[in-house]
ZANU-696226 format. One line per field, with one value per residue (C-alpha): residue number from 1; residue in one letter; x, y negated, z. Coordinates in steps of 0.2 Angstrom, whole numbers. Layout:
% residues N
num c(NUM | ...)
residu c(A | ...)
u c(X | ...)
v c(Y | ...)
w c(Z | ...)
END
This chain:
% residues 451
num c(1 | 2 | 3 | 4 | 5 | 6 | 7 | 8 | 9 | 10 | 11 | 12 | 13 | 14 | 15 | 16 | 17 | 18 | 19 | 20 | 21 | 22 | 23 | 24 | 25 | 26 | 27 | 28 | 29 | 30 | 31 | 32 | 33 | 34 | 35 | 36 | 37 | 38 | 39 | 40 | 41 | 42 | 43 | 44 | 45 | 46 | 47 | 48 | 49 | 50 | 51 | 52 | 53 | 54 | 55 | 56 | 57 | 58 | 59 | 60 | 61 | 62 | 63 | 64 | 65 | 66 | 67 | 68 | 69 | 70 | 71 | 72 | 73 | 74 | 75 | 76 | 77 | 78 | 79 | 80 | 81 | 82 | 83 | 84 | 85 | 86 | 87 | 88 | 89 | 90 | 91 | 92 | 93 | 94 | 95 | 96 | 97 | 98 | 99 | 100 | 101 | 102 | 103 | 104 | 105 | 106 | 107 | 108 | 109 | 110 | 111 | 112 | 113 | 114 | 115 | 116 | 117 | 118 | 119 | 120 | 121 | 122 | 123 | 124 | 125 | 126 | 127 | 128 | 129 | 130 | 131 | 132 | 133 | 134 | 135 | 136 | 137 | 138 | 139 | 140 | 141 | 142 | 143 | 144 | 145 | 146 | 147 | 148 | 149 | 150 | 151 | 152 | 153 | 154 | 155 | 156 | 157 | 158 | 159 | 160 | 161 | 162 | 163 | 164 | 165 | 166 | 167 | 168 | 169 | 170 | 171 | 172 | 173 | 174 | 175 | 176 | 177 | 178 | 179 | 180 | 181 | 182 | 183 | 184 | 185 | 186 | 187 | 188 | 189 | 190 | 191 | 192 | 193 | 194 | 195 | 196 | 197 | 198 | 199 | 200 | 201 | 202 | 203 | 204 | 205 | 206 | 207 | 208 | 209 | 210 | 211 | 212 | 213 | 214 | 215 | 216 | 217 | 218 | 219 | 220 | 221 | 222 | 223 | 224 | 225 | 226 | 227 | 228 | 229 | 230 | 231 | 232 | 233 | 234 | 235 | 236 | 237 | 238 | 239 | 240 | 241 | 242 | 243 | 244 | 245 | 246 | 247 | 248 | 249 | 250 | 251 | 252 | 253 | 254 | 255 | 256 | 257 | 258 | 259 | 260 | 261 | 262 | 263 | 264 | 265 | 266 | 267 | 268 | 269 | 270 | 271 | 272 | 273 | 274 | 275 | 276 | 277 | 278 | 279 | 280 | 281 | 282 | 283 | 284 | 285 | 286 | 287 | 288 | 289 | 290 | 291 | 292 | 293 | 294 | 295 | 296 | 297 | 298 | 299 | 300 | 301 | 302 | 303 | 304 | 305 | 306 | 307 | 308 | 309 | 310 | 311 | 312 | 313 | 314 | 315 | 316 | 317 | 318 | 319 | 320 | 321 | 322 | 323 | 324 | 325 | 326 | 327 | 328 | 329 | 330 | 331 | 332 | 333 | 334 | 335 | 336 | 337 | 338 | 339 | 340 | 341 | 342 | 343 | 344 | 345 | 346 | 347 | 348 | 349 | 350 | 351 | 352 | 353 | 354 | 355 | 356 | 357 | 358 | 359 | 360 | 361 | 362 | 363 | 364 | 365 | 366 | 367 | 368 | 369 | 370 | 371 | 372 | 373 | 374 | 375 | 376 | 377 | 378 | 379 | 380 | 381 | 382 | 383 | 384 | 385 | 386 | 387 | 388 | 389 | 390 | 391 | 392 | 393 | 394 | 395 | 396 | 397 | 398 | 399 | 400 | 401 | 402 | 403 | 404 | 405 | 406 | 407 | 408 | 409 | 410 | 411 | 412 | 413 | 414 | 415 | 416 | 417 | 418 | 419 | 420 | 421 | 422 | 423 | 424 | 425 | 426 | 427 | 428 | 429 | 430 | 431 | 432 | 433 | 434 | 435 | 436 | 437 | 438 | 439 | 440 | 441 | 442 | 443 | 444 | 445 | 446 | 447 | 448 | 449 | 450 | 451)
residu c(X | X | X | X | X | X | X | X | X | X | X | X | X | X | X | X | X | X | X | X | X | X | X | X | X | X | X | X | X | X | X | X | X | X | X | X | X | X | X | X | X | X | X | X | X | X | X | X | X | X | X | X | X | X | X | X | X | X | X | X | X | X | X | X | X | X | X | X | X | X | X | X | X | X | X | X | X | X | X | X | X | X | X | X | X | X | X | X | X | X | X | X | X | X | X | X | X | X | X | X | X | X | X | X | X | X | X | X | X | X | X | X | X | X | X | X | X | X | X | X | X | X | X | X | X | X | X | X | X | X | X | X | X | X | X | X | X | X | X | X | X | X | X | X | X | X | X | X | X | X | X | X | X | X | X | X | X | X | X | X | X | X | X | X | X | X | X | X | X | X | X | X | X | X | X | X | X | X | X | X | X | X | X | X | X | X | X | X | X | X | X | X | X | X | X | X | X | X | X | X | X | X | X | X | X | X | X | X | X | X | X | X | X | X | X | X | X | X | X | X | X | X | X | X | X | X | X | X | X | X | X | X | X | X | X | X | X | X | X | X | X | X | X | X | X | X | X | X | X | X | X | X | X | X | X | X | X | X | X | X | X | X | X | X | X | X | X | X | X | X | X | X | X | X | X | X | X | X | X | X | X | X | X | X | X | X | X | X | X | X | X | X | X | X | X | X | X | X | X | X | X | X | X | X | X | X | X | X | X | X | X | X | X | X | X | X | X | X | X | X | X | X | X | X | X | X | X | X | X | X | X | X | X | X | X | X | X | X | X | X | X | X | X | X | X | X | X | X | X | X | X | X | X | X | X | X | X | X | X | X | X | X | X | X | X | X | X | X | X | X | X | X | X | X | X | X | X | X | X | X | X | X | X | X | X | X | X | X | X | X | X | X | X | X | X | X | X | X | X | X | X | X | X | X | X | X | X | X | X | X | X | X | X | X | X | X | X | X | X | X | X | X | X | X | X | X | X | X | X | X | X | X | X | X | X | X | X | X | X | X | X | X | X | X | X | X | X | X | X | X | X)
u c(11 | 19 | 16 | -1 | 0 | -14 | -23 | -25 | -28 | -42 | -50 | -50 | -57 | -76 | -75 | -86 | -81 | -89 | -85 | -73 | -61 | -47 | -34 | -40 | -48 | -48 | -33 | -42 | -56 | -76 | -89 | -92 | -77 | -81 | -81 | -97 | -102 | -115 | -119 | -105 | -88 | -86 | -74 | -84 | -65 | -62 | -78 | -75 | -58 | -54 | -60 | -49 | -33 | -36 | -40 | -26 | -14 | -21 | -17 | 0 | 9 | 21 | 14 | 3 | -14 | -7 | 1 | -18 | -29 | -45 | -62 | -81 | -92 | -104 | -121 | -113 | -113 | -101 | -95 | -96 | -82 | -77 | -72 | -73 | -73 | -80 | -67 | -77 | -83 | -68 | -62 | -57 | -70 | -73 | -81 | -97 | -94 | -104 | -103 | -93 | -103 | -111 | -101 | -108 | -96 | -97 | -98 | -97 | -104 | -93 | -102 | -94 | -103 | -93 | -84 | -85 | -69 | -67 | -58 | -62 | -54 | -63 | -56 | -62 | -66 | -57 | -40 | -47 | -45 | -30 | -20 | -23 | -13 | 5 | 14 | 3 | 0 | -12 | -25 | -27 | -41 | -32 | -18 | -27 | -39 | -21 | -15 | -32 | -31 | -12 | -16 | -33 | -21 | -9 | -24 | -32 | -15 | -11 | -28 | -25 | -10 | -13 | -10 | -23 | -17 | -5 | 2 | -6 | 6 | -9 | -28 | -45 | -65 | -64 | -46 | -29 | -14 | -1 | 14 | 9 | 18 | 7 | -10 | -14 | -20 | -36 | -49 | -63 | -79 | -68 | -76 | -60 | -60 | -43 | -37 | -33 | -14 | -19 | -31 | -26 | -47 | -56 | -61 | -78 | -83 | -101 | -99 | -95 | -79 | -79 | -66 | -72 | -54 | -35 | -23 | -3 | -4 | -21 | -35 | -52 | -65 | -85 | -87 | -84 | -85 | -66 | -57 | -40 | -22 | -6 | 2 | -16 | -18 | -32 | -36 | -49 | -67 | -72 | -66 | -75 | -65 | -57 | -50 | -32 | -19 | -14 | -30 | -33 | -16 | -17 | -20 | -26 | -13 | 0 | 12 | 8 | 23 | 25 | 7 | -2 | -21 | -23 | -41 | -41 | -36 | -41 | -59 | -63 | -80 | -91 | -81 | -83 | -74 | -59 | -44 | -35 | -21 | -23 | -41 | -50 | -50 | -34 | -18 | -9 | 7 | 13 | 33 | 31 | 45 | 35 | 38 | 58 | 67 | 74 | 85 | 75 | 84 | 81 | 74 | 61 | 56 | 58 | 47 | 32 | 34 | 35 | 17 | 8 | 13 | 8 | -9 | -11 | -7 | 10 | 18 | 15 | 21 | 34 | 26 | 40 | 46 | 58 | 72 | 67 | 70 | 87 | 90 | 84 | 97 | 114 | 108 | 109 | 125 | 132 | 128 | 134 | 114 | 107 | 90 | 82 | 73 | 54 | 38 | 24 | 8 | -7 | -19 | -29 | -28 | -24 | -30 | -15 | -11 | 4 | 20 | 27 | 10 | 6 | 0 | 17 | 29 | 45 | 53 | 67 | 63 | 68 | 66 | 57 | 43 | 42 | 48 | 39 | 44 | 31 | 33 | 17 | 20 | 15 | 29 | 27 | 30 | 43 | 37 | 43 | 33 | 45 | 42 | 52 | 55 | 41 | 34 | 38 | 21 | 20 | 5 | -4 | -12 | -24 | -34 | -31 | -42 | -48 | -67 | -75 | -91 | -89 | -71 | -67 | -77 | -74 | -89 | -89 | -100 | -100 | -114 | -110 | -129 | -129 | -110 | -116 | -100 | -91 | -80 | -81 | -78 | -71 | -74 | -66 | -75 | -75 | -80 | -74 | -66 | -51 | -57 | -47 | -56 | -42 | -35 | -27 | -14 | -6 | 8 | 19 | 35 | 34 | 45 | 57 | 71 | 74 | 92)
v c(-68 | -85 | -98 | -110 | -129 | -137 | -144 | -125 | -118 | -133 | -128 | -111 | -112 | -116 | -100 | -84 | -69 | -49 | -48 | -32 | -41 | -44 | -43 | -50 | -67 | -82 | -79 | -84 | -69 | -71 | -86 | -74 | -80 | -96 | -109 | -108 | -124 | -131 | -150 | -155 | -154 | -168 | -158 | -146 | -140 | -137 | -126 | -114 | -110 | -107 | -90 | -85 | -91 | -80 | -66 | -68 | -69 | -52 | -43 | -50 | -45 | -28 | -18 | -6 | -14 | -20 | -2 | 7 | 3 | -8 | -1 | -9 | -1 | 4 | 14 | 28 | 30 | 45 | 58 | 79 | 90 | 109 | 118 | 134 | 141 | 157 | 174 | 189 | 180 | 183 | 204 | 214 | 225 | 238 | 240 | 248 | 240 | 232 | 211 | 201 | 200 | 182 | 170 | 151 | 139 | 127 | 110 | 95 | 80 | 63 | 49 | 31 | 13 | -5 | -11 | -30 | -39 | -58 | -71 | -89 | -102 | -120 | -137 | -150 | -168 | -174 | -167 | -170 | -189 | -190 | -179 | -192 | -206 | -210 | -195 | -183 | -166 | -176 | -162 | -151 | -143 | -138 | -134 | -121 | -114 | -110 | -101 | -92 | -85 | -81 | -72 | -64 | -56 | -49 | -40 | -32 | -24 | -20 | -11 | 1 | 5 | 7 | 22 | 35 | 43 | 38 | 46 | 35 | 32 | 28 | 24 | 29 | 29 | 11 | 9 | 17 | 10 | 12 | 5 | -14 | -12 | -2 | -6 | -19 | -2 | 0 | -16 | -22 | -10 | 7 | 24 | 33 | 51 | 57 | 72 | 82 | 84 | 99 | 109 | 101 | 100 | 82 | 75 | 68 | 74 | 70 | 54 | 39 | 29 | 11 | -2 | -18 | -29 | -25 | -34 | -31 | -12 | -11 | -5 | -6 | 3 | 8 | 20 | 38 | 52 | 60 | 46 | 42 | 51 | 51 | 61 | 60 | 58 | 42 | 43 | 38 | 45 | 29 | 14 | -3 | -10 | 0 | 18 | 17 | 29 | 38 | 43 | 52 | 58 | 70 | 88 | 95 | 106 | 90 | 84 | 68 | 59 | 80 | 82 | 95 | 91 | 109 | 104 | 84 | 73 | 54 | 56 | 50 | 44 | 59 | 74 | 78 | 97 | 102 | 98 | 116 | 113 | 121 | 116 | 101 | 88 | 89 | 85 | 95 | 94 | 85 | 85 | 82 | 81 | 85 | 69 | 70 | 58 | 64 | 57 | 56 | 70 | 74 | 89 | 83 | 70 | 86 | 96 | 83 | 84 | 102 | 106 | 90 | 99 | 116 | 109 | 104 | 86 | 73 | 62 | 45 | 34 | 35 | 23 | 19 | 6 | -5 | 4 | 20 | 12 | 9 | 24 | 34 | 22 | 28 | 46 | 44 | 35 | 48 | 61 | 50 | 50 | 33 | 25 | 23 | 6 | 9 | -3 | 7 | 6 | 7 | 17 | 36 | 49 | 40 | 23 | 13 | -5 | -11 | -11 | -28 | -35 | -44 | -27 | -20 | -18 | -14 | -3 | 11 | 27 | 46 | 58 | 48 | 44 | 25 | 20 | 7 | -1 | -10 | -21 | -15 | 4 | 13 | 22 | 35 | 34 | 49 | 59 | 44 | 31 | 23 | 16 | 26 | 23 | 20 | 34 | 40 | 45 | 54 | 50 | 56 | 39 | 46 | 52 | 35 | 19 | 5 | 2 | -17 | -23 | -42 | -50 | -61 | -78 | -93 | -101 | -119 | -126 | -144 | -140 | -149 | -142 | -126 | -123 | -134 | -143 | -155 | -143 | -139 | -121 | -108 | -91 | -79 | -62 | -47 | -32 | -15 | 3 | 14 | 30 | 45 | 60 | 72 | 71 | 88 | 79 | 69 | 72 | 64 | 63 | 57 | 56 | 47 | 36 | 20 | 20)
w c(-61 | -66 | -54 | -59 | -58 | -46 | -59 | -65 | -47 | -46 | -62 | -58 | -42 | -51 | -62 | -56 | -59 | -53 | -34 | -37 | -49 | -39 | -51 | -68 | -73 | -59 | -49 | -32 | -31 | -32 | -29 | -13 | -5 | -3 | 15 | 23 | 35 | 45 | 45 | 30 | 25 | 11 | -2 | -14 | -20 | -3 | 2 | -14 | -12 | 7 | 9 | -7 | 0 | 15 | 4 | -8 | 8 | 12 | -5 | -6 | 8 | 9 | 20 | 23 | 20 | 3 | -1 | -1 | -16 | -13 | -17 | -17 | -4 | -16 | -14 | -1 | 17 | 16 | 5 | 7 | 10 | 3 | 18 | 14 | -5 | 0 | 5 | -8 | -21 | -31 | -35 | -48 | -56 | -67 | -83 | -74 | -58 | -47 | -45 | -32 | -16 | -15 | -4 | -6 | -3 | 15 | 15 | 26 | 27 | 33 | 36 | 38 | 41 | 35 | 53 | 58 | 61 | 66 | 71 | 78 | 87 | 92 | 93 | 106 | 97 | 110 | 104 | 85 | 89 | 100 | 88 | 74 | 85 | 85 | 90 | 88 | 76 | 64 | 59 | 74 | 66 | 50 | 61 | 73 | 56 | 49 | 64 | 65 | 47 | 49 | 65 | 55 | 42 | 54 | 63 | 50 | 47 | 62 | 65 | 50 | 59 | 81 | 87 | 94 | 108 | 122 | 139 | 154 | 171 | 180 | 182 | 190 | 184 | 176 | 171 | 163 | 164 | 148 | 143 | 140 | 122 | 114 | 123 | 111 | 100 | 109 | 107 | 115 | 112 | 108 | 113 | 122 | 127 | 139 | 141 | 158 | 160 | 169 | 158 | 143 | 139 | 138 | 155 | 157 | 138 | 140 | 146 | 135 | 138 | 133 | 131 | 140 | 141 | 137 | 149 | 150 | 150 | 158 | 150 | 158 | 152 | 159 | 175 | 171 | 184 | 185 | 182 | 173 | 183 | 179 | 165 | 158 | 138 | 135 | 116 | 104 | 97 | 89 | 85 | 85 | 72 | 57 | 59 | 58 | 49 | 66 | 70 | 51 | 55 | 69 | 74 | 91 | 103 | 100 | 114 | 116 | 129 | 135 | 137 | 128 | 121 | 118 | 114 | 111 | 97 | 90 | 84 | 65 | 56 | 62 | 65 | 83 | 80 | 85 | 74 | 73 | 60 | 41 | 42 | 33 | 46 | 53 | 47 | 37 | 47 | 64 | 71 | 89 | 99 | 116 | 123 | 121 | 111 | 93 | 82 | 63 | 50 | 33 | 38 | 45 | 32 | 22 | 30 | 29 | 9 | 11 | 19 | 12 | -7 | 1 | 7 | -12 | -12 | -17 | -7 | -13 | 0 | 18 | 29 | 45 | 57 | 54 | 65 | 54 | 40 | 45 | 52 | 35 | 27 | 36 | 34 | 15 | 15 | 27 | 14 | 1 | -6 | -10 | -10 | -27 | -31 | -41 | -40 | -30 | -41 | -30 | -38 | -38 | -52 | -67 | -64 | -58 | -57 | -70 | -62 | -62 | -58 | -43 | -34 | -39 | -23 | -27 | -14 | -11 | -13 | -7 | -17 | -27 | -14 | -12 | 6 | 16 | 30 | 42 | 58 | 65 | 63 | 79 | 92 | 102 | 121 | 131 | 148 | 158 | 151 | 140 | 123 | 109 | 90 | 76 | 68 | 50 | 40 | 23 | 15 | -2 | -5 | -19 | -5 | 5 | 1 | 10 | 6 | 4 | 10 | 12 | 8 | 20 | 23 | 35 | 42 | 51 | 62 | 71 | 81 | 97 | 104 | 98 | 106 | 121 | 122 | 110 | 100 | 82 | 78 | 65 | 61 | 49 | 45 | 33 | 33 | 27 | 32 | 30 | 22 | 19 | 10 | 13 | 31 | 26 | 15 | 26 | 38 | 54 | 62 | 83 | 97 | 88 | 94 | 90 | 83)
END
């Protein structure tokens, strides 16, 4: 899309168009995303475009929010899954024969509920006027509601993408201690679940384990009876905000930092079972390295495609760090193979967007499988605690979608008595989930190196 004069972006900003049209019409979205206040803000323009910005800076990004298609909530609270197709319901027969023995099919219902995420920040009025003298940052409160949206589209990303499952070096009945790099993955109101490193099994699994702060590498979470040891696998059953990739994307018996969780793995929607691999909610395939550093080959990569095509689905898309990125690169050139360059259209079955558009991310490829490289990708961590390489995911992205209730919206409110305190305050909000509805298609390289 051609770059539009203000006048345009202006005249546009008073067009209403269906909530779900993200890509045609108005460039800036729906009347629904529009600046909320208490008390007033004197700029009409100003209140109906805002909350488009934010969600505008959302959609055009590369990375791995922006790689998955966007859907509208619509009417459901879940979707139902064939499990089992039925093993005698389909034989030869003769002529005079008698008919197949009846075999009904099995099916599964997975429920999912729109998840809350926000963002504020507040401004004292004491610093609103100080920083309009000589010398200072002029608008602090458009300063810090800039920060704040910046920070708000870094977070949804980077809660698609936490990891599920890490080895813990410490902890007790109210605490578990992990590398302070990847704590950041579990937020404030998760359910955590942690395996015994001695029986492999779930400690405490009646009891519910919340996430009440994350500090450094401490996590500290409500009193349970066992308590949290070393070597000790914490992972999660449900998150407060959305479900990320690396919790569709896992399979029980897996060595997570050397330790197995011969019966655990991250929990999604409402499937409390256990995730035994070649079944419908696990994943179709995970190359663990036990906890020991690897170096990334084409065979492994190679391996992914192969069972995600023998679990019936396609690759669409290689989600990796940064350092994989790389390291993928000098494996090609080695073999004298090259990456290939196509636009990644986001899309399911036969609906796509246009290549070219402004969904269209043009990325290298391997073996024709777009190839995405994303800061935020999760790592894995060795036996001793140390933080290794991102992981590489192959996805089927026809089965991936990310599911709107509410875009996001700011709110504004100048209520010095309601905050009890001279301060004038900004929220962003939205609300939405990750859905997969085949984890079975997706697959996972770990226990990486980083070069």
């Amino acid at each position: 899309m051609s770059d539009i004069s203000l006048a345009e972006y202006l005249a546009q900003a008073y067009r209403g168009q269906n909530i779900f049209s993200m890509n045609h019409g108005s460039p800036l979205g729906s009347d629904f995303l529009q600046k909320q206040t208490y008390l007033t803000v004197s700029s009409t323009t100003f209140n109906q475009t805002y909350g488009r910005k934010v969600w505008d800076a959302l959609n055009n990004r590369t990375v791995f929010y922006n790689a998955i298609k966007k859907v509208p909530w619509g009417t459901t609270a879940g979707w139902v899954l064939r499990t089992d197709r039925g093993s005698g319901r389909m034989r030869p027969m003769t002529e005079t024969g008698t008919l197949p023995t009846i075999d009904v099919s099995n099916y599964v219902g997975i429920y999912s509920l729109p998840k809350i995420v926000a963002a504020d920040f507040g401004v004292p009025i004491k610093s609103v006027i100080v920083n309009t003298l000589e010398g200072g940052m002029g608008d602090i409160m458009g300063a810090e509601m800039q920060a704040t949206e910046r920070d708000f589209v870094k977070g949804v990303n980077q809660m698609l993408l936490a990891g599920g499952a890490y080895l813990c070096s410490s902890g007790g009945q109210t605490s578990a201690v992990v590398p302070s790099a990847v704590a950041g993955h579990f937020k404030v109101g998760d359910t955590l679940g942690f395996c015994d490193a001695g029986t492999g099994a779930e400690g405490d699994s009646t009891e519910t384990i919340t996430v009440s702060a994350v500090s450094s590498g401490t996590i500290t979470t409500s009193s349970h009876t066992t308590g949290v040891a070393d070597s000790d696998v914490i992972f999660t059953k449900s998150r407060a905000g959305f479900t990320s990739i690396d919790d569709i994307v896992s399979i029980d018996a897996t060595a997570i930092g050397g330790a197995t969780m011969t019966a655990c793995a991250p929990r999604v929607y409402n499937l409390t079972t256990t995730r035994t691999g070649s079944t419908y909610q696990a994943a179709a395939y995970i190359d663990s390295g036990s906890g020991v550093s690897r170096s990334l080959t084409l065979n492994m990569i190679d391996t992914c495609i192969q069972k995600v095509r023998e679990a019936g689905g396609e690759p669409k898309l290689i989600l990796l760090g940064h350092d994989q990125y790389f390291n993928l690169e000098r494996l090609l050139n080695a073999h004298q193979r090259y990456m290939g360059q196509e636009t990644y259209q986001v899309g399911v079955g036969d609906e796509r967007t246009l290549p070219g558009t402004r969904t269209g991310l043009v990325l290298a490829t391997y073996m024709g499988i777009p190839i995405l490289p994303d800061a935020d990708t999760p790592k894995s961590v060795d036996t001793a605690d140390t933080v290794l390489g991102s992981n590489v995911y192959v996805l089927d992205t026809d089965y991936l979608e990310f599911a709107v209730a509410l875009q996001p919206q700011y709110v504004e409110n100048k209520d010095y008595f309601s905050a009890n305190a001279l301060v004038s305050r900004g929220l962003f909000y939205m609300l939405g989930e990750l859905r997969c509805t085949r984890l079975d298609v997706q697959a996972k390289i770990v226990d990486l190196s980083a070069s």
